[in-house]
The first five atom37 places (N, CA, C, CB, O) and aatype in JSON, in Angstrom:
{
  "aatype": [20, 20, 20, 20, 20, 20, 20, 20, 20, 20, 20, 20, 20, 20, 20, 20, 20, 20, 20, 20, 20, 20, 20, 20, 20, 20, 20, 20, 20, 20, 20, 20, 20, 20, 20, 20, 20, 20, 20, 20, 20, 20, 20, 20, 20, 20, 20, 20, 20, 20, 20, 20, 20, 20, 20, 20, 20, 20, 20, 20, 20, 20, 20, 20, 20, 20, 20, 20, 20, 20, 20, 20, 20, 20, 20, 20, 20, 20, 20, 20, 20, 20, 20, 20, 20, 20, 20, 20, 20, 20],
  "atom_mask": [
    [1, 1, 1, 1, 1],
    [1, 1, 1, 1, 1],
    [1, 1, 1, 1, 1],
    [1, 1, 1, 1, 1],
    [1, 1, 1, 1, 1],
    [1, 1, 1, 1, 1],
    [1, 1, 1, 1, 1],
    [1, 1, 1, 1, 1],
    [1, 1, 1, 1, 1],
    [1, 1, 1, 1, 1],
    [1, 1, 1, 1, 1],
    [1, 1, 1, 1, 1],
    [1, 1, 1, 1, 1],
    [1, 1, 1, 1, 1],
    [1, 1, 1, 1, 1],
    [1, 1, 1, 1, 1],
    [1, 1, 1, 1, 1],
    [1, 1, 1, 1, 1],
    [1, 1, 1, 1, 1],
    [1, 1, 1, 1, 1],
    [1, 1, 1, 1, 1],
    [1, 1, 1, 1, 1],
    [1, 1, 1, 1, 1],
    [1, 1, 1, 1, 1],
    [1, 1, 1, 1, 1],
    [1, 1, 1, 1, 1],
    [1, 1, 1, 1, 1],
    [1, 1, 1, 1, 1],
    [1, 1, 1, 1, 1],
    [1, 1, 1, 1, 1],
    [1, 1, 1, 1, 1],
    [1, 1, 1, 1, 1],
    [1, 1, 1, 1, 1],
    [1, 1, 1, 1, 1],
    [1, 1, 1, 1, 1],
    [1, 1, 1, 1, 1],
    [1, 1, 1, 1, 1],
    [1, 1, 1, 1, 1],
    [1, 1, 1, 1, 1],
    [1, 1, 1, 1, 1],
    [1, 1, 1, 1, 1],
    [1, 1, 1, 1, 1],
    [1, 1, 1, 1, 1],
    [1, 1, 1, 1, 1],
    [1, 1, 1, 1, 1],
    [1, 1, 1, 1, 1],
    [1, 1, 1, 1, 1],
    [1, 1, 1, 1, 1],
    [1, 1, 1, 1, 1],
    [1, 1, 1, 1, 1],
    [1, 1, 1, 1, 1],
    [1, 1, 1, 1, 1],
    [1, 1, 1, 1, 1],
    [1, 1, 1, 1, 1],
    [1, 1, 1, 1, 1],
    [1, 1, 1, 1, 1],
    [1, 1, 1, 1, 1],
    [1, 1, 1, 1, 1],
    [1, 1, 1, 1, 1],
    [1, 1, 1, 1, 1],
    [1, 1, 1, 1, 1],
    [1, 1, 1, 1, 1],
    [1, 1, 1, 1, 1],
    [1, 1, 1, 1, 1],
    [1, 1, 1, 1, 1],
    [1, 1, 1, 1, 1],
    [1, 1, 1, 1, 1],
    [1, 1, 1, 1, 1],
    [1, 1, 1, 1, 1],
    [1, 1, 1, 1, 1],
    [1, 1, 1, 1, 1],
    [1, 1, 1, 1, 1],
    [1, 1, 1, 1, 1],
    [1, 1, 1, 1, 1],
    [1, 1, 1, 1, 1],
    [1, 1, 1, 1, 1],
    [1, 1, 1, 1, 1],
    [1, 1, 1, 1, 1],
    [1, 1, 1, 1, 1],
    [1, 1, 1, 1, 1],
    [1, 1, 1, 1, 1],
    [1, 1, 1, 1, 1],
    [1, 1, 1, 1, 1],
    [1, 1, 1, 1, 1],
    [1, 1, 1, 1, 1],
    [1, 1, 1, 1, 1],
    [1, 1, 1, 1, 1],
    [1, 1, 1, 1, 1],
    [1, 1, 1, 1, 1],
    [1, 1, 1, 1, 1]
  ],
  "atom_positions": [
    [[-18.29, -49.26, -12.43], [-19.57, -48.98, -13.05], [-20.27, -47.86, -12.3], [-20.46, -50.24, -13.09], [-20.08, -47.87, -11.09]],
    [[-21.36, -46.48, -12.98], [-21.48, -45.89, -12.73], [-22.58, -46.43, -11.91], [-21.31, -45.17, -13.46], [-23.2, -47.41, -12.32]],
    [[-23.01, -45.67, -10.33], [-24.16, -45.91, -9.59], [-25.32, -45.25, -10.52], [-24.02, -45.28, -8.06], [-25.17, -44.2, -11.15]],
    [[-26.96, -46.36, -10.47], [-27.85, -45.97, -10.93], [-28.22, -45.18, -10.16], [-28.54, -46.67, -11.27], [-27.72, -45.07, -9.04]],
    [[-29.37, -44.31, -10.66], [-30.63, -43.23, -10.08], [-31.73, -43.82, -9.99], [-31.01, -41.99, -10.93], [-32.36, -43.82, -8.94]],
    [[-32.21, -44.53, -11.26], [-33.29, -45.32, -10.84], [-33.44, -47.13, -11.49], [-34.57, -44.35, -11.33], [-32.63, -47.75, -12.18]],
    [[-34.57, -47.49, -11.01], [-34.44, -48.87, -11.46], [-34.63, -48.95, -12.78], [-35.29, -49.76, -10.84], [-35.03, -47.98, -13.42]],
    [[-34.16, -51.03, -13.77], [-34.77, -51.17, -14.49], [-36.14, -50.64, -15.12], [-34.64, -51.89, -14.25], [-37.25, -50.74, -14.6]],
    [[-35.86, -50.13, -16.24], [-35.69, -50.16, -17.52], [-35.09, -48.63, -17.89], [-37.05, -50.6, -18.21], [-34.67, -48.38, -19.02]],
    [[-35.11, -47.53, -16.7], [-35.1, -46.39, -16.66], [-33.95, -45.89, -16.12], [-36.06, -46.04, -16.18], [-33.92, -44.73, -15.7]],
    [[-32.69, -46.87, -16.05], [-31.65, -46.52, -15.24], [-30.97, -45.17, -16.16], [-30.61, -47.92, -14.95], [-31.29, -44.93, -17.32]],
    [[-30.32, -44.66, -15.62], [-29.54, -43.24, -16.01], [-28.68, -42.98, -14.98], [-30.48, -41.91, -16.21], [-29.04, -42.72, -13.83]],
    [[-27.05, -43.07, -15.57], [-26.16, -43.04, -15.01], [-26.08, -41.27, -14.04], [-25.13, -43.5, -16.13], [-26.53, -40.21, -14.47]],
    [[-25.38, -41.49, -12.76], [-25.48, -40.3, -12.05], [-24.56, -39.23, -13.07], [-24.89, -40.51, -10.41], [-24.8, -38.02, -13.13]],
    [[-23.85, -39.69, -13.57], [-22.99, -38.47, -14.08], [-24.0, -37.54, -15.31], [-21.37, -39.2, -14.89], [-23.8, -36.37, -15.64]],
    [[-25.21, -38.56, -15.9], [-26.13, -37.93, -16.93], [-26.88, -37.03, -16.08], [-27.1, -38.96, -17.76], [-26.92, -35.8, -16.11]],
    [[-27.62, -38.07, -15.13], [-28.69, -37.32, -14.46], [-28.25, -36.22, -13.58], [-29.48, -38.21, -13.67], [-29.07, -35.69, -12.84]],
    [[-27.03, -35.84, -13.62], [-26.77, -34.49, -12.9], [-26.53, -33.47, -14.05], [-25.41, -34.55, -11.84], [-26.46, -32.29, -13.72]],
    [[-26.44, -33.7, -15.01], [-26.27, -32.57, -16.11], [-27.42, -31.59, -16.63], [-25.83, -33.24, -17.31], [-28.19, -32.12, -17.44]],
    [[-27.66, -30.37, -16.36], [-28.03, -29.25, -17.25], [-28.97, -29.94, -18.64], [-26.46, -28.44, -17.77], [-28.45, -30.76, -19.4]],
    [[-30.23, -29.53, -18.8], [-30.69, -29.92, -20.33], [-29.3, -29.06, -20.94], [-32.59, -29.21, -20.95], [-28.47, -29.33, -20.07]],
    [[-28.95, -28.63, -21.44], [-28.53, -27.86, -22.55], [-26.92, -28.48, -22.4], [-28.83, -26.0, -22.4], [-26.42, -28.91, -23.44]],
    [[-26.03, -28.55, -21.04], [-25.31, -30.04, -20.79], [-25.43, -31.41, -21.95], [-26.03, -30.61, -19.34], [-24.76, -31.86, -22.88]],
    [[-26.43, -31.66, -21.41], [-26.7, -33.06, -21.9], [-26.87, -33.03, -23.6], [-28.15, -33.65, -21.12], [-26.28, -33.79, -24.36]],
    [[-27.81, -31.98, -23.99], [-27.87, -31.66, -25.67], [-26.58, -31.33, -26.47], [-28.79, -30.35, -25.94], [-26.4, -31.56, -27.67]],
    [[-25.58, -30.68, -25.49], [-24.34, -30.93, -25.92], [-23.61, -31.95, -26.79], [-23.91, -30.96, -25.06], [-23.35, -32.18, -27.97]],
    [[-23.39, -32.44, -25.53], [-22.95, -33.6, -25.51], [-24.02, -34.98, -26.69], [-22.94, -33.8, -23.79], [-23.66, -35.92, -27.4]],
    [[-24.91, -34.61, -26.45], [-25.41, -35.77, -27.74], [-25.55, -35.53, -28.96], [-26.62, -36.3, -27.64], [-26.0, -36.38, -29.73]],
    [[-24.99, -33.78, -29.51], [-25.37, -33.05, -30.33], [-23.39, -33.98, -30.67], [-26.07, -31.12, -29.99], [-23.39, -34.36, -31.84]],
    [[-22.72, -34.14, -30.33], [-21.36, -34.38, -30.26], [-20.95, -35.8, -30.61], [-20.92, -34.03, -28.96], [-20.08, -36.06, -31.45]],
    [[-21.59, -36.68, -29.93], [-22.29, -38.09, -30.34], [-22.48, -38.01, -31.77], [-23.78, -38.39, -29.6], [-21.8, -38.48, -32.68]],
    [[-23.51, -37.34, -31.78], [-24.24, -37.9, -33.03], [-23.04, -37.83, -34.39], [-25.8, -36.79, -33.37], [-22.72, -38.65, -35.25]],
    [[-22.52, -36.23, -34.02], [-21.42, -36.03, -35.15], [-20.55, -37.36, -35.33], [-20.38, -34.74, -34.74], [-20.54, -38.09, -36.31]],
    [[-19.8, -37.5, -34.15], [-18.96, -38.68, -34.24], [-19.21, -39.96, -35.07], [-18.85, -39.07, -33.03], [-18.46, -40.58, -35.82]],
    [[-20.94, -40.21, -34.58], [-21.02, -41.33, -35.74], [-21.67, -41.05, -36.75], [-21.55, -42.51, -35.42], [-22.12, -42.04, -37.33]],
    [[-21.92, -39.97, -37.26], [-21.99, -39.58, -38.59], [-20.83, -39.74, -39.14], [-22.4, -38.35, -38.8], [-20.58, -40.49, -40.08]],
    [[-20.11, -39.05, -38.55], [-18.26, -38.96, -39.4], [-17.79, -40.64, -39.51], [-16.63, -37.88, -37.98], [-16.9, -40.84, -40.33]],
    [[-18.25, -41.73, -38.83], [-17.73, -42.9, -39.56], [-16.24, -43.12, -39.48], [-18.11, -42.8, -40.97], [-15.61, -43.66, -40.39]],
    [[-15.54, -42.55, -38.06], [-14.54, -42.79, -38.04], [-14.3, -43.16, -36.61], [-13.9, -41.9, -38.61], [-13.34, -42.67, -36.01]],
    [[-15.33, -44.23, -35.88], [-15.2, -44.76, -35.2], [-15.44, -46.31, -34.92], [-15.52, -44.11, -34.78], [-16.5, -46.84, -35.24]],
    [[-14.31, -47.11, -34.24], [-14.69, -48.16, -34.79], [-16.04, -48.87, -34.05], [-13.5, -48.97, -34.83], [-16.55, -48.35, -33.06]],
    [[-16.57, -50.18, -34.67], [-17.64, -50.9, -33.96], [-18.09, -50.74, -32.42], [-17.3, -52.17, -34.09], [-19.18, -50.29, -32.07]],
    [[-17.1, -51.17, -31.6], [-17.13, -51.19, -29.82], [-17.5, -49.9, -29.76], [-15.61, -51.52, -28.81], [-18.63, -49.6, -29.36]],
    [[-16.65, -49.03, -30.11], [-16.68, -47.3, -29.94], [-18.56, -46.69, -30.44], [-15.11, -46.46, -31.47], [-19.38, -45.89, -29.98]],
    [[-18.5, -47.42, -31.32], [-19.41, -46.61, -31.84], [-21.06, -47.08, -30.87], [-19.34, -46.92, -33.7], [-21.94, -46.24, -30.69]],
    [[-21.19, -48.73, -30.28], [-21.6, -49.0, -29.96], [-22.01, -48.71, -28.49], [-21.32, -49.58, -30.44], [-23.1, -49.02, -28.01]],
    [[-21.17, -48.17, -27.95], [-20.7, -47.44, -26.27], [-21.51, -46.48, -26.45], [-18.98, -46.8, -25.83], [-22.55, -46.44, -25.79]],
    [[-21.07, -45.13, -27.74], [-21.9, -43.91, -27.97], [-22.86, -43.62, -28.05], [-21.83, -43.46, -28.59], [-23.31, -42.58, -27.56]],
    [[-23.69, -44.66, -28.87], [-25.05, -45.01, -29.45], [-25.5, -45.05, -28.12], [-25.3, -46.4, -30.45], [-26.15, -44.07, -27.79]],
    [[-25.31, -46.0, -27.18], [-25.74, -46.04, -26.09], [-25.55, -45.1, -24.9], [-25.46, -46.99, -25.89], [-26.34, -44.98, -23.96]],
    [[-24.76, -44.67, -25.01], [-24.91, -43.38, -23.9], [-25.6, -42.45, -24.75], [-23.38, -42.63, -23.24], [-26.63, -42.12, -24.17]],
    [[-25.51, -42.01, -25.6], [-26.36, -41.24, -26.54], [-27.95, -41.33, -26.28], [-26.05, -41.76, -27.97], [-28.48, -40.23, -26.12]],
    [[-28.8, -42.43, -26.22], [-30.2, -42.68, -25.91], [-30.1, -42.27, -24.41], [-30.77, -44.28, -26.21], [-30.85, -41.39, -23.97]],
    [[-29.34, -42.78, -23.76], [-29.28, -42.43, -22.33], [-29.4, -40.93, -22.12], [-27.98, -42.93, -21.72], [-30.5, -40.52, -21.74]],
    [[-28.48, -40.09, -22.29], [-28.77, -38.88, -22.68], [-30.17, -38.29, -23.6], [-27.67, -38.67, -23.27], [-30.79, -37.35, -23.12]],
    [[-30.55, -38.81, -24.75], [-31.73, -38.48, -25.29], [-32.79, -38.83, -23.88], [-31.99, -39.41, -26.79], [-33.03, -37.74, -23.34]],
    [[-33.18, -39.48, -23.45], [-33.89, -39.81, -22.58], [-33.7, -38.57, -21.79], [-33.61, -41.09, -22.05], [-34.39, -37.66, -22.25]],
    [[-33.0, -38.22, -20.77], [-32.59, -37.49, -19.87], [-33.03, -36.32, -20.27], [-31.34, -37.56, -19.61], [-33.81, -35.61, -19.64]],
    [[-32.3, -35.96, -21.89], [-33.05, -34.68, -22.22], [-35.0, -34.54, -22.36], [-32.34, -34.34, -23.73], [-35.72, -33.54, -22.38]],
    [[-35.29, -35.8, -22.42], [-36.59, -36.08, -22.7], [-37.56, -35.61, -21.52], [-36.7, -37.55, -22.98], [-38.59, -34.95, -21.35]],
    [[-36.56, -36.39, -20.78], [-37.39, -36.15, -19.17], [-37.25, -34.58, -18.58], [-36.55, -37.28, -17.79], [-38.21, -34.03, -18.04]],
    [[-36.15, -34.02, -18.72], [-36.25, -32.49, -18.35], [-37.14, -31.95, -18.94], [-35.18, -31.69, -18.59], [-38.13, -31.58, -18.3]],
    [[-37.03, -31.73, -20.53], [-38.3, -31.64, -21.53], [-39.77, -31.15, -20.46], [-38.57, -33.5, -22.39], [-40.28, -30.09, -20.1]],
    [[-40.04, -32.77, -20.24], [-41.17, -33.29, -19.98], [-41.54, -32.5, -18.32], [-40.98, -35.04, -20.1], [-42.67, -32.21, -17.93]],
    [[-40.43, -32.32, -17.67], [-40.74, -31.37, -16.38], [-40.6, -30.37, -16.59], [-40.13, -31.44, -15.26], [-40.95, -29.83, -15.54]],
    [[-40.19, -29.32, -17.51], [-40.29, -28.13, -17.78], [-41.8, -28.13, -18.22], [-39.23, -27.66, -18.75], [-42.49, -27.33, -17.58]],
    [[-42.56, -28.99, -19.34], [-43.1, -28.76, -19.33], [-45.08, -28.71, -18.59], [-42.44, -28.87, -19.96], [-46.19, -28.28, -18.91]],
    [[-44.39, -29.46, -17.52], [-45.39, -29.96, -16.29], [-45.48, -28.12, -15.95], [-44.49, -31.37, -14.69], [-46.39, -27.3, -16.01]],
    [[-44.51, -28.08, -15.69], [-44.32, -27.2, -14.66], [-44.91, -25.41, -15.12], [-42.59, -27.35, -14.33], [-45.36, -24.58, -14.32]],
    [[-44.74, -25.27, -16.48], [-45.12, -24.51, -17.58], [-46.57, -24.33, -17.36], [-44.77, -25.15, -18.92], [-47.3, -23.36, -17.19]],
    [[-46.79, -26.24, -17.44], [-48.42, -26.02, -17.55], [-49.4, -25.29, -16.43], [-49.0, -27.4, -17.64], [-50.6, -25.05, -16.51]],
    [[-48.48, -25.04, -15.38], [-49.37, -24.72, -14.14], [-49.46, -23.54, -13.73], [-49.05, -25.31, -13.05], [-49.76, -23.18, -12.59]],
    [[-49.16, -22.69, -14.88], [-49.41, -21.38, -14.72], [-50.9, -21.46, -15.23], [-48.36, -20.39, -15.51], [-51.5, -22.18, -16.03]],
    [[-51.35, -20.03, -14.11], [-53.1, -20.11, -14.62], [-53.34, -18.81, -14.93], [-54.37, -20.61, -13.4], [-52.97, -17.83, -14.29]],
    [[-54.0, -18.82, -15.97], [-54.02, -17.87, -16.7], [-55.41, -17.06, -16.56], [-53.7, -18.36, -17.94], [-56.02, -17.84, -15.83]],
    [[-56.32, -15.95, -16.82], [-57.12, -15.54, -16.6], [-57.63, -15.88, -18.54], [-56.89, -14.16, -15.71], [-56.98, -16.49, -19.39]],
    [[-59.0, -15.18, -18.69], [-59.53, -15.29, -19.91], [-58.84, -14.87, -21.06], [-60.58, -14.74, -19.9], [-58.74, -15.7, -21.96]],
    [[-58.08, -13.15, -21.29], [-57.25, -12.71, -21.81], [-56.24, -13.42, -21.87], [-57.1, -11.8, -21.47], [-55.61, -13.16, -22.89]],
    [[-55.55, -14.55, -20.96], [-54.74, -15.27, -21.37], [-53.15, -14.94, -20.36], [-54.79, -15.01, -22.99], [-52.12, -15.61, -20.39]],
    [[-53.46, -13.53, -19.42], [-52.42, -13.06, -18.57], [-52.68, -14.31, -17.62], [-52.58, -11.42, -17.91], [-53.66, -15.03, -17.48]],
    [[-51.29, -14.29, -16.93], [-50.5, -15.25, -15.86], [-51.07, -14.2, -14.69], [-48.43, -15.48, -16.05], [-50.66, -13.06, -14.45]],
    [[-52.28, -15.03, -13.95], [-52.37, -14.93, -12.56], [-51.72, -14.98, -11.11], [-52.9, -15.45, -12.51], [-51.42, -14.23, -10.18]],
    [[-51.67, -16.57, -11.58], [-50.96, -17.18, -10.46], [-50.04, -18.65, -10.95], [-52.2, -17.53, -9.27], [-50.47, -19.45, -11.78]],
    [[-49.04, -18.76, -10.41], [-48.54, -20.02, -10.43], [-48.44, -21.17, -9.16], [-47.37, -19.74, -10.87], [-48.49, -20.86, -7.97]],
    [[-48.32, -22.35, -9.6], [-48.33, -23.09, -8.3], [-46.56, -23.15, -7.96], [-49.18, -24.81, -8.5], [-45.75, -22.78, -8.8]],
    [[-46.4, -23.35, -7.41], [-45.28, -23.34, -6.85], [-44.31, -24.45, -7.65], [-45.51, -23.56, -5.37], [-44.66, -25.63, -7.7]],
    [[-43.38, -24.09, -8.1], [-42.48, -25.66, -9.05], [-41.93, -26.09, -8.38], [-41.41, -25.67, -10.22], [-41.56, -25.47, -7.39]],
    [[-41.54, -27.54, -8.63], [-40.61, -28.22, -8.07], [-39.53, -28.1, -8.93], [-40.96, -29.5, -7.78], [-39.55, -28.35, -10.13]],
    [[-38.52, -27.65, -8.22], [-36.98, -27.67, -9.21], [-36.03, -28.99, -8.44], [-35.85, -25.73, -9.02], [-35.74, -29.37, -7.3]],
    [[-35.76, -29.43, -10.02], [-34.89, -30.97, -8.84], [-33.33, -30.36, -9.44], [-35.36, -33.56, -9.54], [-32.28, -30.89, -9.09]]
  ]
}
């Protein structure tokens, strides 16, 4: 079994949480086909579904720190980029 990253309810396997947004959108963009196409059986399909949210999540959360991080540019009245605070890149 894969080691978690974090605790209940938010676990995400290390092999997700090391992937690239655009990695991870891949890969669930790939998912999804599979069970659209209906040519997988029950267990199978049930495994996917679930790593699939796992991944949606993951992409959610990068999402969500890109856009922290976006937000902290400061802008003057005209709307030009002054200054930024410094990002955290994980």
């Amino acid at each position: 079994m894969a080691k978690q990253t974090k605790s209940e309810p938010d676990m995400i396997p290390d092999d997700i949480a090391a992937m690239s947004f655009e990695a991870a959108m891949a890969e669930l963009e790939s998912i999804v086909q599979g069970l659209e196409g209906g040519q997988v059986d029950l267990d199978a399909s049930i495994a996917l579904y679930s790593r699939g949210a796992l991944l949606k999540r993951h992409c959610e959360t990068k999402l969500n720190a890109a856009s922290e991080r976006v937000e902290k540019i400061v802008t003057d009245s005209a709307g030009n980029a002054q200054a930024s605070e410094p990002a955290d890149i994980q």
